[in-house]
Each structure stands twice: as structure tokens, then as C-alpha cells.
BAVEX-450730 format. One line per field, with one value per residue (C-alpha): residue number from 1; residue in one letter; x, y, z. Coordinates in steps of 0.1 Angstrom, whole numbers, plus 5000, padded with zeros to 4 digits. Layout:
pos: c(NUM:...) $
code: c(a:...) $
x: c(X:...) $
y: c(Y:...) $
z: c(Z:...) $
//
This chain:
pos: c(1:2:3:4:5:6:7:8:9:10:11:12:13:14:15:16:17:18:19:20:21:22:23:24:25:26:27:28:29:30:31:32:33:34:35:36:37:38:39:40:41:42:43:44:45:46:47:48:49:50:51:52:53:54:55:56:57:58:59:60:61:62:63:64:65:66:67:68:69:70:71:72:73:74:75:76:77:78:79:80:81:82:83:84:85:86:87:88:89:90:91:92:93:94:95:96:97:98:99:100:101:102:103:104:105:106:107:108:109:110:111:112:113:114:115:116:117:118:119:120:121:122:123:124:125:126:127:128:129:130:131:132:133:134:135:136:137:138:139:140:141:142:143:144:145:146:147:148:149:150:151:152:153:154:155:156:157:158:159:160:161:162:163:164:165:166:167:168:169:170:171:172:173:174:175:176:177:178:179:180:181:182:183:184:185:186:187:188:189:190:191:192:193:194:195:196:197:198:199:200:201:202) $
code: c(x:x:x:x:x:x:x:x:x:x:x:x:x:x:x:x:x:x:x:x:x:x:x:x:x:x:x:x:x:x:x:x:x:x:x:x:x:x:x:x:x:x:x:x:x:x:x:x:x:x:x:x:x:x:x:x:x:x:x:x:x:x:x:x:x:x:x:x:x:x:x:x:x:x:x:x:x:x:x:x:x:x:x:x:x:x:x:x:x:x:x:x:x:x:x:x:x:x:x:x:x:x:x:x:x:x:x:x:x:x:x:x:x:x:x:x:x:x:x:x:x:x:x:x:x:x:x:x:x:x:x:x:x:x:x:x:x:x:x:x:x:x:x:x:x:x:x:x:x:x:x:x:x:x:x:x:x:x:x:x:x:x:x:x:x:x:x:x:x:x:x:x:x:x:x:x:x:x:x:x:x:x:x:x:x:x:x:x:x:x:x:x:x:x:x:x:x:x:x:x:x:x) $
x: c(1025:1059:1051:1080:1076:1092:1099:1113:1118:1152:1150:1153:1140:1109:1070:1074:1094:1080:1045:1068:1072:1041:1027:1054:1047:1013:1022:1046:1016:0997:1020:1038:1074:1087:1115:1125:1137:1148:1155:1172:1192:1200:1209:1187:1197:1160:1179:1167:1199:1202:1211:1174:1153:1127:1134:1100:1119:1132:1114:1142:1167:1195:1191:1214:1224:1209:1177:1180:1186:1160:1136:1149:1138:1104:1096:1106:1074:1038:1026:1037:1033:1043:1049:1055:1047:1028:1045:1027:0999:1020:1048:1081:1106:1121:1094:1086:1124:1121:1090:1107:1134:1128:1091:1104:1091:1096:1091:1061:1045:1050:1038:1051:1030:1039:1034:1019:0983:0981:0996:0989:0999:1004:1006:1011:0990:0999:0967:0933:0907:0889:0914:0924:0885:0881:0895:0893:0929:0920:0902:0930:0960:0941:0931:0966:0982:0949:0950:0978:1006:0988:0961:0986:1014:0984:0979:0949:0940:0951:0941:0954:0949:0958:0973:0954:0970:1007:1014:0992:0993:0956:0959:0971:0972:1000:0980:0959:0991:0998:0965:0965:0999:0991:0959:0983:1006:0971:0962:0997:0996:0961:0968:0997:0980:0944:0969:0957:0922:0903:0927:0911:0873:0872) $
y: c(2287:2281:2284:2270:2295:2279:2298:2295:2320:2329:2367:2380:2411:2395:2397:2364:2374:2406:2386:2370:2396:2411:2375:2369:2403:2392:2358:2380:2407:2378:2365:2335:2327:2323:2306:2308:2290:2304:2273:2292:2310:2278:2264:2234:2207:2197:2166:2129:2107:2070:2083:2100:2077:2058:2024:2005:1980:2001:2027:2039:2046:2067:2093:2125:2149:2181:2159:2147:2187:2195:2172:2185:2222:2205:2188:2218:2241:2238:2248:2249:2278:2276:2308:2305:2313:2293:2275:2250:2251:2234:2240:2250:2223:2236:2232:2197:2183:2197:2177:2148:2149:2158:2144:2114:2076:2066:2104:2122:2089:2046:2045:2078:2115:2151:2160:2197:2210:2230:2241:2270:2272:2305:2300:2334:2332:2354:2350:2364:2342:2341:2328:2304:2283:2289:2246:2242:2247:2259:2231:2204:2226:2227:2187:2181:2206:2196:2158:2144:2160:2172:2147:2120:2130:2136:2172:2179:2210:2226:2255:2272:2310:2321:2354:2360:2387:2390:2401:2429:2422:2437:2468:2496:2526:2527:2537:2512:2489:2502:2496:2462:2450:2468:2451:2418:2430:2434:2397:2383:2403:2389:2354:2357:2373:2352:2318:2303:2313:2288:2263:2281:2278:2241) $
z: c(0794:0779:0739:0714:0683:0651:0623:0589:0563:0547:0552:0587:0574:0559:0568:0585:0608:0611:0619:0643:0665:0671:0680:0704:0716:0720:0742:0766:0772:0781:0808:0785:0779:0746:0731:0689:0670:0635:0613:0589:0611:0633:0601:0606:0583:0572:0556:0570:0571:0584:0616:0618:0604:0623:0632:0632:0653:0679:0695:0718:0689:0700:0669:0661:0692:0672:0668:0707:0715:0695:0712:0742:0735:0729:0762:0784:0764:0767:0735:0700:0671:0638:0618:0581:0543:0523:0496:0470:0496:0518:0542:0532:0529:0560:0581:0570:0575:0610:0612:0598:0616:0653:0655:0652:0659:0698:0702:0688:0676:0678:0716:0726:0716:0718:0751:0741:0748:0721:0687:0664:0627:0611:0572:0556:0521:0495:0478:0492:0511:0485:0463:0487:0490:0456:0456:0489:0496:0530:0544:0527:0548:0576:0577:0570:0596:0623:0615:0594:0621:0655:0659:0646:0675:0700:0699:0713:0702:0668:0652:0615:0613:0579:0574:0535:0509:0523:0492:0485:0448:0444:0467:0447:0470:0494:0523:0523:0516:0551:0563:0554:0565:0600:0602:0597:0625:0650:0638:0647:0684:0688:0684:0709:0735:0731:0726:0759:0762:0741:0766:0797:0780:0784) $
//
């Protein structure tokens, strides 16, 4: 498969796109292709203008050429994967003006959908599991990531797989700070390289 891997975090030297590399690592072991895109370092302008909003009456509007490119880079992958941190319990504004912007009506949704089999959404949490279900954050991202954006555009299948603690706040020994960010990295590789199987199962 051809998976599109969209990322956003400010810091290239950050765990995001550290998690990054070890689950593109793990889609090229298993035979995909990848192609990146760093919003942040595309400077995507998350912004909707006139030019990009949707026009209820016209489904074939002509809309910016980055969002027509960007649309572009879309219908020549298979799959989808979302890596990024969790802010507010929600995605970072980055993410979501991407969303805005290039999943647009005529395109992703209003008589046309997403033509992708899958999508994956990696939200890294700096709290712990537990923390997280504590008021059911978990379940409302997930409904909204599952539902609200990739049943909505036709997404078949959706999955969130939350990276918990990215923060490390309650480990206070530095080798099992290690331990824990390396057992991170193994997650990250993992869902790369397994991406397609739950596709093959059915």
C-alpha cells in the first residue's frame, strides 16, 4: 500500500517525530511506500479563507492550488496515518486546519468521499491510560477521530492507538525513562509494520 503519514509538531527534534520514524520504519519493513508530510515544516497555512471554504452550492468549486496539490497527494495513497500530540484532548490546530482545508466539500464529503481504505490516528498522550478514562476522554477522541471525520468522509476502517505517558512525568528513574520511551519506539514500529493486516483479515 501507498500510506500518506501526516504529521504536525513544531520541533523536528521532538518525540513526535521521533514516533514518526520508527512507524514509517515499520510500513517500509512491511513492503509499503511512504510519503510525509510535515505541516510545520511545509508551512501549511491551517487558515480557511474565502477561497477554501465550502460552497454548499457548488460542489466542483475550483479551491486554492496548495489545497488542489494537497488533494492531489491524497488520491495517489491508499491509506492515511496521522501522527500527533494531544492537545486539549483534541488535535492540534494544525491538524484540524489541514482537515479543514483540504478535506473539503465536493472532495472528502457533499457526494464525493475519501477514497482511502484505511486510516490510523496516532495521538501521543502525555497523561497515562489511566488518566486518560478516568472521564472517558478516550472513548470521546476516538468517536470523534472514528466517526465525526473518517466515517463522515467514508473511511472505512479507522483505528486510534494512543501512545499514553509521553511525558514520563511519574517515572523517576532514568532507566526506566529509557525503558519506557523505547517501549514507545517498539509501538510506533509495530503499527507500521502490522498497518495492513487487519485490511488483509477481512
Amino acid at each position: 500500500m501507498k500510506v500518506l503519514t501526516i504529521v504536525s509538531h513544531p520541533r523536528r527534534e521532538s518525540l513526535t517525530f521521533a514516533i514518526t520514524e520508527h512507524f514509517v520504519q515499520g510500513l517500509k519493513d512491511a513492503g509499503h511506500e511512504v510519503e510525509i508530510v510535515d505541516l510545520y515544516g511545509e508551512e501549511f497555512n491551517p487558515l480557511v479563507y474565502e477561497q477554501d471554504e465550502p460552497d454548499w452550492d457548488n460542489p466542483n468549486k475550483k479551491y486554492s492550488p496548495r489545497v488542489h496539490a494537497e488533494m492531489e497527494r491524497l488520491k495517489r495513497n491508499d491509506g492515511l496515518a496521522f501522527i500527533f500530540p494531544l492537545w486539549w484532548y483534541s488535535l492540534p490546530a494544525m491538524t484540524k486546519g489541514y482537515i479543514d482545508r483540504v478535506w473539503n466539500y465536493g472532495f472528502a464529503y457533499g457526494g464525493a468521499r475519501l477514497p482511502h481504505k484505511k486510516v490510523l490516528w496516532i495521538p501521543l498522550v502525555g497523561e497515562t491510560e489511566e488518566s486518560l478514562k478516568k472521564r472517558n476522554f478516550d472513548t470521546m477522541i476516538s468517536h470523534y477521530l472514528n466517526v465525526g471525520l473518517a466515517g463522515y468522509t467514508g473511511i472505512a476502517q479507522s483505528e486510534v492507538a494512543f501512545l499514553y505517558n509521553t511525558l514520563a512525568e511519574d517515572i523517576e528513574n532514568e532507566d526506566e525513562i529509557k525503558k519506557h520511551y523505547k517501549s514507545l519506539f517498539n509501538r510506533a514500529y509495530e503499527l507500521g509494520n502490522t498497518y495492513s493486516h487487519s485490511l488483509t483479515e477481512k
